[in-house]
N, C-alpha and C positions, 0 to 999 in steps of 0.2 A: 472495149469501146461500146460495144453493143448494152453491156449495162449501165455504162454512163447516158447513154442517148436515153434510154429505158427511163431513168431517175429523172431527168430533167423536162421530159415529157408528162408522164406523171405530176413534176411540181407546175410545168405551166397550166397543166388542168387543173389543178388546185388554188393555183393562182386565178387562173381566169374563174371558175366559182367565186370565189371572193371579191375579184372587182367586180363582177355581175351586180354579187349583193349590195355591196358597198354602194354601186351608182346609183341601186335604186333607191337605197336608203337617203341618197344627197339628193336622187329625183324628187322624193315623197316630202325633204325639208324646202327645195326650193319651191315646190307646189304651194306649198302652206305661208313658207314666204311671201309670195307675189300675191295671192290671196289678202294675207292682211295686210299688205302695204296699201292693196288699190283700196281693200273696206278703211283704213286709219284703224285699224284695232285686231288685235288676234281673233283667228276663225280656224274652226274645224273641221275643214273641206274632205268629203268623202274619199276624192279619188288618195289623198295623204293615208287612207286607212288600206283602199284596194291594193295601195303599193307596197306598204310596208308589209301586209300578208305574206305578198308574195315574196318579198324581199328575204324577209323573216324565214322564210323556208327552206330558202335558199343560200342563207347565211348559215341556219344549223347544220345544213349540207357541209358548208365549210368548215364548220368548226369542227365534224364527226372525219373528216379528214387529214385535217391539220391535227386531230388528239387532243383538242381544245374545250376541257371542261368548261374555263367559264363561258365561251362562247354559245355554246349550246344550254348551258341552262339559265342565261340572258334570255334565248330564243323561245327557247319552250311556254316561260308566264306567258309571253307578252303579248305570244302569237294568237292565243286564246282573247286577250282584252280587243285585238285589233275586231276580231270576228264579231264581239260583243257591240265595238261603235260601231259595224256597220250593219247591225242588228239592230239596235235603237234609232240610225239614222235611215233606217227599215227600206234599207240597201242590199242586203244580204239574200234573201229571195228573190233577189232579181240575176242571180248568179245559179246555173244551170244545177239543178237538181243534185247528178251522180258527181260535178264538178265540187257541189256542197260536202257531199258525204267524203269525199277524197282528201278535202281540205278539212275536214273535223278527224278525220280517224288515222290519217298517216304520221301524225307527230306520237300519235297513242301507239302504233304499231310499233315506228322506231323504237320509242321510250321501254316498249314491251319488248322486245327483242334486245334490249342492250339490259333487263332486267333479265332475262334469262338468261343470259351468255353474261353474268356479273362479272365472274373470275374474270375473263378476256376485258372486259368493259372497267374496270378496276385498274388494270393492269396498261391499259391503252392508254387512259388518261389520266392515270393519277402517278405511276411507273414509267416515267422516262428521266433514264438518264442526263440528257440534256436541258432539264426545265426542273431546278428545284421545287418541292412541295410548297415553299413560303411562295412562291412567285405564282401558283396556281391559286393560292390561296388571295394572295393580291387582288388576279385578276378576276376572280369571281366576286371579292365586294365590290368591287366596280360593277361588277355586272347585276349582280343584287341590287344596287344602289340606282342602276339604269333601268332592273325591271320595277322597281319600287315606283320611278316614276310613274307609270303606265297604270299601275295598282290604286297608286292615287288619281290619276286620272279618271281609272273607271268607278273609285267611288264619289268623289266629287261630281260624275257626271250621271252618277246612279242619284244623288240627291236631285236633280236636276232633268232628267230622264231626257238629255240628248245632249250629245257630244259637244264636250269641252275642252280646250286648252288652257287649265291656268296658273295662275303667276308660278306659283310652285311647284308646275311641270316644270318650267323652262329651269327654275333653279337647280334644284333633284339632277337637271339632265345635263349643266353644265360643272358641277360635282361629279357627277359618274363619269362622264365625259372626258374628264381632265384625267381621271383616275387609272381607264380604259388608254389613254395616251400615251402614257407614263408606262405602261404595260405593252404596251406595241412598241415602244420606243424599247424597252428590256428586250423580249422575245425578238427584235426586229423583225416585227410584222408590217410590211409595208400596206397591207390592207388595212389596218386596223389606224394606224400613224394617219393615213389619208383621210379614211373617213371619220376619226375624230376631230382632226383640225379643220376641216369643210367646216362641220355643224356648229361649232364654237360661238362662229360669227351669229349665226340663226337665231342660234340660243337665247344670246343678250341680245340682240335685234327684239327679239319677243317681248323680254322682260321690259325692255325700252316703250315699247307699244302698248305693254298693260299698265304701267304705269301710266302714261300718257291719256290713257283712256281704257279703265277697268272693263272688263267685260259684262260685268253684274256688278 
């Protein structure tokens, strides 16, 4: 009994990391939502970037729990491009010194420490019995494909040199999106099933809005 109570306390903590992440992930899309609904056209509202940092960090938390390769190397690009818009939207410095250095070098440490400890790290996420190889392999082009967004993002906004949402963000992300769905939906991951079917609507709401009125 006492190991049952033990296991299921354990998954509610793992659970609760994950809808943490996930909310703030639907927090940071409905920010950006109500933003461009009031402007008529898509916007790239700072706090959308301060959220998903944090989001972002705390989703790779999730995913290094749950043994979730693709999730954690979704987390790893992305979380770098976020720090970059809110560098150009020259936000970033207004964020406390040692709190900077903590958010630049702990995804490095992690990344660093599951690179020395490979064998175990190999074995963790790539070696479980219950999650065949294709299905990992699945979920990581979805995840690829979700951080590819972000990738274009930050070059289309490096031509531009401040932060942009465009038309073939929202495309890219309702592709990965669906893909990521379909993958929680397998895994039944109730965190991953929520937070993709939330965003869906965003998505094409967006695309709707650049069409309507291009940003450039």
């Amino acid at each position: 009994m006492h190991a049952i109570l033990s296991y299921l306390s354990v998954n509610f903590v793992v659970l609760g990391v994950g809808l943490l992440a996930q909310l703030l992930f639907f927090i940071r899309m409905i920010v950006q939502w109500i933003s461009s609904e009031r402007a008529k056209r898509v916007l790239s509202p700072v706090l959308f970037w301060q959220i998903s940092l944090i989001a972002s960090f705390i989703f790779c938390m999730y995913g290094w729990l749950r043994n979730d390769f693709a999730i954690i190397l979704g987390q790893l690009v992305s979380y770098y491009i976020y720090i970059w818009n809110l560098k150009v939207e020259k936000r970033w410095k207004q964020i406390p010194a040692f709190a900077r250095l903590l958010l630049n070098i702990m995804p490095l440490m992690a990344l660093g420490y599951a690179c020395f400890n490979m064998q175990d790290t190999i074995t963790r996420l790539f070696h479980q019995e219950d999650v065949p190889l294709w299905l990992i392999l699945f979920g990581s082009a979805g995840q690829l494909i979700f951080v590819f967004r972000f990738i274009y993002q930050w070059w289309y906004s490096k031509q531009r040199m401040r932060s942009v949402l465009p038309f073939n963000f929202w495309v890219i992300s309702t592709v990965g999106s669906s893909i990521i769905f379909f993958y929680g939906l397998i895994r039944l991951d109730l965190i991953l099933i929520a937070g993709q079917s939330a965003s869906l609507f965003i998505y094409l709401r967006n695309m709707m809005l650049w069409k309507n009125r291009p940003e450039d």
